[in-house]
C-alpha positions in Angstrom: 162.4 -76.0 58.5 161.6 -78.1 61.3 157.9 -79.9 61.9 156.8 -76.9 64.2 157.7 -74.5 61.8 156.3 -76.5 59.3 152.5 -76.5 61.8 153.2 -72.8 62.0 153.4 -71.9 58.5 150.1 -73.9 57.7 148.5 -72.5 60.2 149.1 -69.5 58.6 147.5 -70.3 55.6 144.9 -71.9 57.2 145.5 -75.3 55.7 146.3 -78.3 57.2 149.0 -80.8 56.7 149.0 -82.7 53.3 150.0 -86.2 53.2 151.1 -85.8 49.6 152.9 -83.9 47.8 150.2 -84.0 45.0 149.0 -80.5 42.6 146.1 -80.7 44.8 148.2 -79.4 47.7 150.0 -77.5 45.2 147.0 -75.6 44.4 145.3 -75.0 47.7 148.9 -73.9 49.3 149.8 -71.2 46.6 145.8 -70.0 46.8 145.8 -69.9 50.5 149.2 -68.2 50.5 148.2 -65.3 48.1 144.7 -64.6 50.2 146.8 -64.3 53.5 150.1 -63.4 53.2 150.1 -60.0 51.5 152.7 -59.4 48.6 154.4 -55.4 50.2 157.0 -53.8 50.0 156.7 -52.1 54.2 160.1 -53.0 55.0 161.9 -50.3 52.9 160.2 -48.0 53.6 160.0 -48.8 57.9 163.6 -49.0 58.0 163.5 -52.9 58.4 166.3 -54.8 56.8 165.4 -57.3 53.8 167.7 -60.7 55.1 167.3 -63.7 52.9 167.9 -66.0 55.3 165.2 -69.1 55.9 165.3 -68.2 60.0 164.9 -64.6 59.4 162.0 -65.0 56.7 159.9 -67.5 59.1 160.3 -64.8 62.1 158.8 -62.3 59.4 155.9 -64.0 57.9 154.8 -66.5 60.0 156.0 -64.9 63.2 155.4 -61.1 62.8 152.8 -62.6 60.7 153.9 -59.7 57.6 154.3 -60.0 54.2 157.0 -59.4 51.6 158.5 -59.2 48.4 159.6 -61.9 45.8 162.7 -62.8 46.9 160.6 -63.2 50.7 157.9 -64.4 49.6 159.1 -67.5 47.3 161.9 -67.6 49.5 160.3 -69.0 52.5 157.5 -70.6 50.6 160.4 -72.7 48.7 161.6 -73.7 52.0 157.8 -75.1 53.1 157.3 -76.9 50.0 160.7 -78.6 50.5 159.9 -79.6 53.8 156.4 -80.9 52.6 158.4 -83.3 50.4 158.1 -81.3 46.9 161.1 -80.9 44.5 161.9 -76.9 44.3 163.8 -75.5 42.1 164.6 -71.7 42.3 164.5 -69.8 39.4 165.7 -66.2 38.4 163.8 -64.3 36.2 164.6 -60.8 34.8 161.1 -58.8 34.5 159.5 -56.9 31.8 159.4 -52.9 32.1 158.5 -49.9 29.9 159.0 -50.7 26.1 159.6 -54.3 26.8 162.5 -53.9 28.4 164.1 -56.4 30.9 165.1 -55.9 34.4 168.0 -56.2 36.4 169.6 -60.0 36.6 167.7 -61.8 39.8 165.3 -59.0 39.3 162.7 -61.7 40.5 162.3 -64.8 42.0 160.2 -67.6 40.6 159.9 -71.7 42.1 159.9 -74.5 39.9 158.1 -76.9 41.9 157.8 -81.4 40.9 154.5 -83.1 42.2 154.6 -86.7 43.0 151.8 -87.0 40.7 151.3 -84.6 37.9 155.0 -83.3 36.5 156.2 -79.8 37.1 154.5 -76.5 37.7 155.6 -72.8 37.8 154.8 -71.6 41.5 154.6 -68.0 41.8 153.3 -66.3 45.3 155.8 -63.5 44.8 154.6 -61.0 41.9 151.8 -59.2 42.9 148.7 -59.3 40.3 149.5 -63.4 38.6 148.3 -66.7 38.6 145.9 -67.8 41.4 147.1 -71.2 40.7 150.4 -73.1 39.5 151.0 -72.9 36.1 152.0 -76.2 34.0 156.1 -75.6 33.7 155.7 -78.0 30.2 152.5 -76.7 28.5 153.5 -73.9 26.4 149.3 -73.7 24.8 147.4 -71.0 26.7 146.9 -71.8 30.4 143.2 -70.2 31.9 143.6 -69.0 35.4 141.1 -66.9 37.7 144.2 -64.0 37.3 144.0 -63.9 33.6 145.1 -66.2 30.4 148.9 -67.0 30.9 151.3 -68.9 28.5 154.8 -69.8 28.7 157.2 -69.8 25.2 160.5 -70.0 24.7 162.4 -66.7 24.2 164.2 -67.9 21.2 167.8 -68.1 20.3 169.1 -64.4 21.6 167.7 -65.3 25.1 170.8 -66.9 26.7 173.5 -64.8 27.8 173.2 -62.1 25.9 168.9 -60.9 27.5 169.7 -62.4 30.9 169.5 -65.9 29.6 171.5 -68.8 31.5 174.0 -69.2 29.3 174.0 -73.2 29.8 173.5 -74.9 26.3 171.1 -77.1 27.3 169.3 -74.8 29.4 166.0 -71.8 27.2 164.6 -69.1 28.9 161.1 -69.1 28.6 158.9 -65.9 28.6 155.8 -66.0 31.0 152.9 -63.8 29.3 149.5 -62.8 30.9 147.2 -62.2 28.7 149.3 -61.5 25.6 151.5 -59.3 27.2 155.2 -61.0 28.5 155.6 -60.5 32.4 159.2 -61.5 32.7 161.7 -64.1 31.5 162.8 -67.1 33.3 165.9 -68.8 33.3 165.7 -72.8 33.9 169.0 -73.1 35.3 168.6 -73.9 39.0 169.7 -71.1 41.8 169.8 -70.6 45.4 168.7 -68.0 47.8 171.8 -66.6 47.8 172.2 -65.9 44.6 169.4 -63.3 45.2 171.0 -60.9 47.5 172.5 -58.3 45.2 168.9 -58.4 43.8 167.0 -57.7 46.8 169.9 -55.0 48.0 169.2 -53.3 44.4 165.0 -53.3 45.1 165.3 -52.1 48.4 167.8 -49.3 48.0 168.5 -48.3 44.6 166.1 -44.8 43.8 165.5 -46.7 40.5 163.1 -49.3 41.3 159.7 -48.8 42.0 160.1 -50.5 45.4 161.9 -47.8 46.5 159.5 -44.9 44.9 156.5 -46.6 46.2 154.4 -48.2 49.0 152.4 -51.2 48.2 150.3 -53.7 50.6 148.1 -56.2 48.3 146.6 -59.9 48.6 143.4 -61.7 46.6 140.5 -61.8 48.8 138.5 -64.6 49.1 136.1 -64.0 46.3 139.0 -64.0 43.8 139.4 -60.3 43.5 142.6 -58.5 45.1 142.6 -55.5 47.8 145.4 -53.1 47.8 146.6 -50.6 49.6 149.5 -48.0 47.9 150.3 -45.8 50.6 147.2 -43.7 51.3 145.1 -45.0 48.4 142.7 -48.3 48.4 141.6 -49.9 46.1 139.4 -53.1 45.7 138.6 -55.2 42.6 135.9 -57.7 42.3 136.5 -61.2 40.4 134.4 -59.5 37.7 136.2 -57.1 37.2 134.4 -53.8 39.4 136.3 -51.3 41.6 136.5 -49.5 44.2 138.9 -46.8 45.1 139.2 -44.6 48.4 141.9 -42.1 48.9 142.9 -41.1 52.4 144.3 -37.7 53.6 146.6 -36.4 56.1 146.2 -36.3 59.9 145.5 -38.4 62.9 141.9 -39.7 62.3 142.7 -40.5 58.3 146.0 -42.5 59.6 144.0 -44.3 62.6 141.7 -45.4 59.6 144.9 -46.5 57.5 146.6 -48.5 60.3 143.1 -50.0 60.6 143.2 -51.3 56.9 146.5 -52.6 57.8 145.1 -54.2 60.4 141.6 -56.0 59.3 142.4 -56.2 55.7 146.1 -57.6 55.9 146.7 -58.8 59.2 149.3 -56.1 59.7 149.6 -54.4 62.7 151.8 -51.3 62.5 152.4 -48.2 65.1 152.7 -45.4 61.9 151.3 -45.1 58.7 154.6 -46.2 56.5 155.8 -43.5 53.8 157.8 -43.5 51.0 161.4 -42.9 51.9 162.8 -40.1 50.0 166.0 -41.2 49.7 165.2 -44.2 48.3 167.0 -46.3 50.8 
């Protein structure tokens, strides 16, 4: 990523151009990326291929000024944090499902991210409702964040190879938890975007995953709440916790009033109101 890309991006987010790599900057760039680059899943559903390429990701969300999934998301955010002069680490991570069980391998994308000042931090801009802020990569005591109570444990002896572990000897999963409850389980061994492909072909195509069976379009607004939009169906949450849901119907007035949520709500400006493809791919 070049400096102009670089100017782009944070201008963007809104935030200007850190002279340190510090957590400060840390902080404020995984806040400001959560309240303006929306976390959706349009692509699949428009027809638009998924390419996890750093080029192609930059024309996406900083150009066509759209959001993304993980493997998007993290992706090009990685690639800003390494040109900001962080250490980033990729990270697979295999997520939790119905009756605890785990994902696909490279279900999910997570960064591991060193500060020139305060150690290492779990960066996560990629996984919808999570952490407002960085999460310490080496506390494993209860972590309070505006987006709940998250800890990180490690997932014991069974994790590596045999739950979508590593493998490497040296290397333990850990288990991320929000509020109690395990979100997904992260290998420590380092990857690259590469390695993510067959994970973000299986998202956007196979009629298994919910990508495919459903539309999502979802940031945290300024307040600290989150706004969402799931095809035709809104719905806004408050930092403490109220809500407010609106449904839309069928026909040219109700989608001129989606496109416009698109469009003042997420920055997305879109000719058709996306729906779920069928086919699932």
């Amino acid at each position: 990523m070049n400096s102009a890309e670089v100017d782009a991006y944070l201008r963007r987010l809104g935030v200007a151009r850190p002279a340190w790599p510090t957590l400060d900057v840390l902080r404020e760039l995984q806040l400001r990326h959560l309240q303006t680059v929306p976390f959706e899943n349009l692509s699949i559903h428009l027809g638009e291929a998924v390419v996890l390429d750093e080029k192609r990701l930059l024309d996406k969300v900083v150009g066509a000024r759209r959001g993304g999934f993980c493997y998007e998301l993290n992706g090009v955010f990685a690639a800003l944090l390494d040109a900001l002069g962080f250490d980033v680490t990729l990270l697979a991570a295999r997520v939790y499902g119905d009756e605890g069980r785990l994902g696909i391998p490279y279900d999910h994308l997570a960064l591991r991210v060193r500060t020139v000042d305060a150690g290492e931090w779990l960066a996560d801009v990629g996984f919808g409702a999570h952490s407002h802020y960085p999460l310490s990569f080496e506390e494993r005591h209860e972590q309070s964040d505006p987006g709940g109570v998250f800890r990180l444990v490690e997932a014991g002896p069974d994790a590596a190879g045999v739950r979508g572990g590593s493998g490497a000897a040296d290397a333990v999963d850990l288990d991320v938890l929000k509020d109690g409850e395990p979100e997904y389980r992260l290998e420590t061994r380092p990857r690259v975007l590469a390695d993510f492909v067959s994970g973000a072909w299986w998202h956007s195509t196979s009629p298994e995953s919910h990508f495919t069976r459903s539309l999502v379009c979802s940031r945290v607004t300024e307040d600290g709440g989150r706004i969402t939009l799931s095809g035709r169906k809104l719905k806004a949450t408050a930092a403490d916790g109220t809500r407010e849901e609106y449904e839309y119907g069928e026909g040219e007035g109700e989608d001129e009033e989606v496109l416009a949520v698109y469009r003042e709500q997420f920055g997305i400006v879109l000719e058709s109101v996306p729906e779920v493809r069928r086919s699932g791919g």
